[in-house]
N, C-alpha and C positions, 0 to 999 in steps of 0.2 A: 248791325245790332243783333245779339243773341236774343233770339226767339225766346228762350225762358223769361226772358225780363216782360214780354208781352202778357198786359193782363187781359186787355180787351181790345180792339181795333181800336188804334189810335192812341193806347192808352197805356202806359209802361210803366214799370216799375225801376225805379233810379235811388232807390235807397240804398245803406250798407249795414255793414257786419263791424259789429263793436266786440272782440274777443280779447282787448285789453283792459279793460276798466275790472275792479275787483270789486266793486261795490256798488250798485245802483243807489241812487241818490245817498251816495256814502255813506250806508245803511244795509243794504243786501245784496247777500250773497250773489254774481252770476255763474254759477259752475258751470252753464253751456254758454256763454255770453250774453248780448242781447242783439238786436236789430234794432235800426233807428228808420223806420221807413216813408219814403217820401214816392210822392208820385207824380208822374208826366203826363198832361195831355197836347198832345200834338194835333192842332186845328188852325182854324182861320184867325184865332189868337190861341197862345199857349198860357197853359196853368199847371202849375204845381200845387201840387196838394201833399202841404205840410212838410217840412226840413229836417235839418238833422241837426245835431248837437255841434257845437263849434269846433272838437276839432277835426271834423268830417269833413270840414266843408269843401276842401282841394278837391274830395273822390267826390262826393253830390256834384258839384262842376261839370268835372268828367263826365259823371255818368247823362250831365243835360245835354254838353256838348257834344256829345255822342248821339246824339239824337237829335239836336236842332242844330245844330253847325255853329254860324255864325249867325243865325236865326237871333232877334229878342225875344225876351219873356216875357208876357204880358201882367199876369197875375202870381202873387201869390196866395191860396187861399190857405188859412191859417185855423185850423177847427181847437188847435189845442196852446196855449202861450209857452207850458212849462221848455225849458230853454233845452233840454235834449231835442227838440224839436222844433224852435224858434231860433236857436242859435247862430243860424246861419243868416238870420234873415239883414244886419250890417251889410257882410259879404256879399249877398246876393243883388243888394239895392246898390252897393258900387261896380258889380259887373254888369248889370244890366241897368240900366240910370230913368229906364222908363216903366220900368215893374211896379205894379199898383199892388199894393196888400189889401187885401180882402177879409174881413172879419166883423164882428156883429162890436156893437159901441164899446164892452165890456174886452173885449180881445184890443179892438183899437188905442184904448186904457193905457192896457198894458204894453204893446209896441212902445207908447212913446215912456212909458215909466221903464222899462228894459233899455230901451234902445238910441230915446230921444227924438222916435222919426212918428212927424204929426201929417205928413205932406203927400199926394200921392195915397192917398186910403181910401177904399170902397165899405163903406159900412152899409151893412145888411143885416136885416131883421129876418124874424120866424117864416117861414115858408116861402121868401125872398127868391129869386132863381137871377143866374147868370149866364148870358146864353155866349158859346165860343164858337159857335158856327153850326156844325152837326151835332156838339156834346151841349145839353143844357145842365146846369148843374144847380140844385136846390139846397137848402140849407135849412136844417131843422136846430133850433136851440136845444141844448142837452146840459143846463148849467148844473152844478156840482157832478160831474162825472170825471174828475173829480176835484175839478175846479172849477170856480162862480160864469168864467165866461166861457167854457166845452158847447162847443154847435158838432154838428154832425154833415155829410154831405154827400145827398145823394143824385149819382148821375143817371139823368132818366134812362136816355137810350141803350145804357151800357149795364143799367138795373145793376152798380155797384156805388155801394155803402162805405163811403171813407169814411173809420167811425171813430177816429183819432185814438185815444187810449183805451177807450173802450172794443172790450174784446180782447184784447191785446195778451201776451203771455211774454215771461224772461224766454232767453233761449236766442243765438242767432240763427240762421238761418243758411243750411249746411246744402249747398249746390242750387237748391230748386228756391224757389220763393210762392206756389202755390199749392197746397195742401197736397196736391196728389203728386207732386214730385218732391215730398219729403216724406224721412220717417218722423212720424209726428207722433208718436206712442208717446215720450218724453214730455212730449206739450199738451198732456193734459194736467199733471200735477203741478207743472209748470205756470199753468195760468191760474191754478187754483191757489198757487205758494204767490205769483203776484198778487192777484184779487184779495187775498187776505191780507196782506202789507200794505197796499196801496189803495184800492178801494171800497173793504167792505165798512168800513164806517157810514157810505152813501148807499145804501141799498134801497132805500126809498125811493132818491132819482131815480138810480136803475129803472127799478119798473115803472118807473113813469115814463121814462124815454124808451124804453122795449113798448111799451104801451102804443105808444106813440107809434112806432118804428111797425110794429105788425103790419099796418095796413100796406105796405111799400112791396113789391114783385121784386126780391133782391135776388140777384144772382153769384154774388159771391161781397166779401167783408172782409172791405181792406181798411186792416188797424193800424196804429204806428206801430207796434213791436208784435212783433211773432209772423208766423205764416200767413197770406191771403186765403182763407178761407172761402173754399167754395164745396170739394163734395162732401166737405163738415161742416158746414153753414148749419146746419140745423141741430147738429149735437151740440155747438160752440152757444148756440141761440137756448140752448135747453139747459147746458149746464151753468148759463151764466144768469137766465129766469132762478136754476136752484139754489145759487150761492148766495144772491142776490134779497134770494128770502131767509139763509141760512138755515138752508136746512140740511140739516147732517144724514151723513153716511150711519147704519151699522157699526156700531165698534166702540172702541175707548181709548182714549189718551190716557198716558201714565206719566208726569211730569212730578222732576224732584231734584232739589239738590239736599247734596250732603257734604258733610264739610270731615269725616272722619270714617264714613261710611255702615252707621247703625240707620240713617234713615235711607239711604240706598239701597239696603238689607231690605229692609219694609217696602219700601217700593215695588222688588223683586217678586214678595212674597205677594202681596195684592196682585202683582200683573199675572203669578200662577195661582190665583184663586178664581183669576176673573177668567183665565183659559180653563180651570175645571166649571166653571160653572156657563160654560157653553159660549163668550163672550168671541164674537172676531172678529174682524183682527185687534189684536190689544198691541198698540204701539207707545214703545216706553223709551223717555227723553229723563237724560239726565242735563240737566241745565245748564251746567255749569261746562258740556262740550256740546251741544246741539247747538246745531243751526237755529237763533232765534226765530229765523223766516220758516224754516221748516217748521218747527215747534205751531207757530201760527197760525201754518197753512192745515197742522194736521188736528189741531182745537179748532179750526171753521171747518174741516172736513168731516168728523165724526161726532157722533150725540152724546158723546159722553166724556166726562173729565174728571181724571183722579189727581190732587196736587197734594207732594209732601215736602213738609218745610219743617228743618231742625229751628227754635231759635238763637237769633244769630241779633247780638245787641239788643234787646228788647224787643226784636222785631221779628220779621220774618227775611230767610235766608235773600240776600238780596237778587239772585237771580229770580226767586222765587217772587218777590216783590215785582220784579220786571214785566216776566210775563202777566200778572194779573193786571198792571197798568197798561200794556198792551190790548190786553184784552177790553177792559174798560174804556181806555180811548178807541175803541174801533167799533162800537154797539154792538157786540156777536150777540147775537139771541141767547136765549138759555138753553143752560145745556144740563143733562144730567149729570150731578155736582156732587161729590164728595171729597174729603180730604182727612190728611191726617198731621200730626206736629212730633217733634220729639223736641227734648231738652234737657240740660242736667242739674239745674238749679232751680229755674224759673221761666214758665210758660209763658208763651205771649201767639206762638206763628197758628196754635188753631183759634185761637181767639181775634186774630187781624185777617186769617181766612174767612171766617164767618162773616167778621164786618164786609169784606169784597163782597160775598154772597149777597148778601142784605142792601148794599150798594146799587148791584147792577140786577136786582131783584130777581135772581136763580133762587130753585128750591133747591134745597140741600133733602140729598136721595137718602141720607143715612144719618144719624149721629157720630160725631167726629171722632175718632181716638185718639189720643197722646200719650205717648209713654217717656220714661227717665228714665236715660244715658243709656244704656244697653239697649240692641233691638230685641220687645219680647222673643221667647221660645216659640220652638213651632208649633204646639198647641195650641197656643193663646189663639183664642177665638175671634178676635176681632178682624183679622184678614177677612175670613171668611161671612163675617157679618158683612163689611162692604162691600166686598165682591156679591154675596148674595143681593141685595140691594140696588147693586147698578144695574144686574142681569134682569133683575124684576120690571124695573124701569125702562131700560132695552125692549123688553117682551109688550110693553104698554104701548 
């Protein structure tokens, strides 16, 4: 057995690397892949902690049998349903025929609504423990994290935190599998482009289960996707309390589409009024080829948001539409908001901007402007009113 895979005595890492999939939940982007991560303890009975996506399951195998031989498996504990991670669990109950699944009433649920298998289950409640010999393992509920039945699971002796999705970042996982045998530079935006897609709509659990989770001596934080986290346990714990509250970075998003490119033009000109007027970093997405996930990750990343929208059918440009329903479905806090429209007949996109504002109850930093068909001269003063206005805001 390759010693890298060791996380703690006894205690290994038997998950893999998904670098085929183009799309997480057929939705986002993975430009570095992802990991689907599962783990082994080897004791006086064995438990896995958490599986992999269905069609992993051949390498999860290997990677048990490589470790337990012809050994059975006793447990599997299940923290998380969603099937990147339950998938296997069919498979797993016809190679080993005596494998108990482990999960709280709400997980158990869903086994047999997934899977069909009601038989052979250990259901466990809130602070519940399961002892494997030398390993005790406890079990803290974590519901919406970001799903109704997410528990969490911590192993006393080994003072690690299997925290299923939570924590977790896109990204496989390139030679090493523990923080300090990777380069991890990449996986911080990386967890931040997930946690904006995937979980910040629940930011309230969040800190109720970090709430919770303080009092525990953890020594390092094994998620199902990204790195095990151990000499960043404490950045990972600190940036995920930040996002959690949403609270943004310094800086501005500049989001916009255009269909002919006078409000592309506008776009431009606001993101160089808001670098004259001291603003950094000003990041500028045109909608219509940005990374939506990106786009998401960098509206929960920074305090500020500039959106321009040509009208397009009565409405607003429909990329432009997107992102604000994105946003709306995800509860991002408020952010300092302005925007602006253009048109060549008849207005509608700052007028269905304001309603989103008033919607998701953002102040609106400035008075809106709209202009017809041409993008104004470069005089025109309005750039510079909004830029002025965001930076003031910025400075508050």
């Amino acid at each position: 057995m390759n010693a890298i895979t060791e996380i703690a005595p006894g205690i290994r890492y038997v998950g893999v690397n998904d670098r085929t999939t183009h799309r997480f939940e057929a939705l986002w982007s993975l430009p570095y892949g992802v990991s689907y991560n599962s783990y082994l303890i080897d004791d006086e009975r064995t438990a896995l902690i958490d599986g992999v996506d269905a069609g992993f399951v051949d390498a999860l195998v290997d990677n048990i049998r490589d470790v337990l031989g012809d050994r059975q498996l006793d447990y599997l504990v299940i923290n998380h349903m969603e099937p990147d991670h339950s998938g296997a669990v069919r498979a797993l109950r016809r190679i080993y025929p005596g494998l108990q699944i482990v999960g709280n009433a709400k997980t158990l649920q869903m086994v047999a609504g997934y899977y069909g298998i009601t038989d052979s289950v250990v259901e466990v409640r809130d602070g519940e423990t399961l002892s494997l010999g030398r390993h005790t393992l406890r079990f803290y509920l974590a519901p919406m994290i970001h799903w109704p039945e997410t528990m969490v699971t911590f192993c006393e002796q080994a003072r690690l935190l299997f925290s299923g999705d939570a924590f977790g970042t896109f990204g496989a996982l390139d030679g090493g599998v523990v923080d300090s045998q990777l380069e991890c530079s990449h996986f911080w935006d990386e967890m931040r482009r997930y946690y904006a897609c995937i979980v910040s709509k629940y930011g309230k659990p969040v800190q109720t289960a970090m709430a919770r989770l303080s009092a525990l001596d953890i020594d390092a934080i094994c998620p199902t996707h990204g790195p095990v986290w151990r000499e960043h346990a404490a950045e990972v714990l600190a940036l995920y309390d930040s996002m959690s509250r949403h609270e943004g970075l310094t800086g501005a998003v500049v989001a916009y589409g255009s269909m002919y490119g006078n409000t592309a033009a506008a776009a431009e000109r606001v993101a160089r009024e808001l670098a004259a007027a001291g603003v950094r970093p000003v990041v500028v997405h045109n909608l219509s080829t940005s990374d939506p996930s990106v786009v998401l990750r960098d509206v929960h990343k920074y305090k500020a948001l500039i959106v321009g929208s040509p009208t397009y059918n009565g409405a607003l440009f429909p990329e432009v539409a997107a992102l604000l329903q994105r946003i709306s479905e995800r509860n991002v806090a408020p952010r300092i908001f302005a925007f602006f429209g253009s048109f060549t007949w008849a207005g509608a996109a700052v007028r269905q901007m304001r309603s989103f504002a008033e919607s998701v109850k953002w102040e609106i930093a400035c008075e809106p402007f709209e202009f017809r068909q041409g993008c104004p001269p470069a005089g025109c003063s309005d750039f510079a009113a909004l830029a002025s206005a965001v930076a003031e805001k910025l400075k508050e």
